[in-house]
N, C-alpha and C positions, 0 to 999 in steps of 0.2 A: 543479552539485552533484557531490559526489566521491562517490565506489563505497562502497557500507557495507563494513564489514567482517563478520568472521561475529559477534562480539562487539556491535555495532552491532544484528545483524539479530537477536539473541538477547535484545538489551535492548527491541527494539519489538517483537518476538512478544509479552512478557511483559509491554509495556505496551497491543497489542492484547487482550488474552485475553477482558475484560470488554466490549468494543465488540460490539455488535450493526452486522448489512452495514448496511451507508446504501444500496447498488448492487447490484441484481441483476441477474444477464445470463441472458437468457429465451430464446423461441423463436427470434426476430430476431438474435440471437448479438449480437456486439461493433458499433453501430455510432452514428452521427453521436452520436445522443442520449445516448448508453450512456457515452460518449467527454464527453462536457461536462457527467455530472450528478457521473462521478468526479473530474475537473476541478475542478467547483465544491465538491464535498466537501474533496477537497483542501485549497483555500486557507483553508475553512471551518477542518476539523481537523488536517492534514500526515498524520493516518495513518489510516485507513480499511481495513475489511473489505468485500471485495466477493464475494459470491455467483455460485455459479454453478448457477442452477437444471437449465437443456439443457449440453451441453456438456461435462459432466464429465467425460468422457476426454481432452479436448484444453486442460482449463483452466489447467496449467503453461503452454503457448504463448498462449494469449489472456491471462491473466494480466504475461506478459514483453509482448505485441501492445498489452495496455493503458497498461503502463508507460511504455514509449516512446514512445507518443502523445500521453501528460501532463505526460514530462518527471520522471516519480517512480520509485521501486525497490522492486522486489517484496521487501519482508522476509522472507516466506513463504506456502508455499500450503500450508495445514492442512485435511484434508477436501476436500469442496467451494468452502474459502474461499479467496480471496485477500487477505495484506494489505498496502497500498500505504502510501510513504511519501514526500512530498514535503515537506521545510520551508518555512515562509511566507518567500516572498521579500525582505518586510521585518524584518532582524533585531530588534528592536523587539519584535514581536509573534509570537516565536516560541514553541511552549508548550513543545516537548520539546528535552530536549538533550541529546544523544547522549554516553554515557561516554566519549568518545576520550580518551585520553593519562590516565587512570587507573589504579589499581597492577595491575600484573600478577596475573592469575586472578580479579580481582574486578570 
């Protein structure tokens, strides 16, 4: 997957806004479980908000800790949210499509 851009990251905030987390990260912080439910949301819906109930001073870095793990990119961390964006690896069945190579400022 290629690096969003900030136009990219600005078009899946704004198609975040309305999603409620599918994934929350609790006492147990970031692990096995935590790691394969975002995984499986993932392929579900490619962009996802994930909560962060403990941890909120460190959720920029578990936020980027989760991404990397899944293979997805952090669009933004709003609040306590993070939200993650991986495309379905079969083009076919992709729901969102990123504005690249559209007119300039819009």
């Amino acid at each position: 997957m290629t690096a969003l851009t900030g136009a990219d990251r600005r078009f899946l905030r704004g198609q975040a806004h309305g999603l409620r987390p599918s994934v929350q990260v609790g006492k147990a912080g970031v692990t096995d479980t935590v790691i394969a439910s975002v995984d499986q949301n993932l392929l579900a819906h490619e962009l996802i908000k994930v909560q962060f109930v403990d941890f909120k001073d460190q959720r920029k870095s578990l936020a980027a800790d989760i991404a990397a793990r899944t293979g997805s990119e952090v669009a933004g961390v709003i609040g306590h949210q993070a939200i993650l964006y991986r495309p379905h690896p079969d083009p076919a069945r992709r729901r969102i499509r990123l504005p690249r190579g559209g007119a300039p400022g819009g």
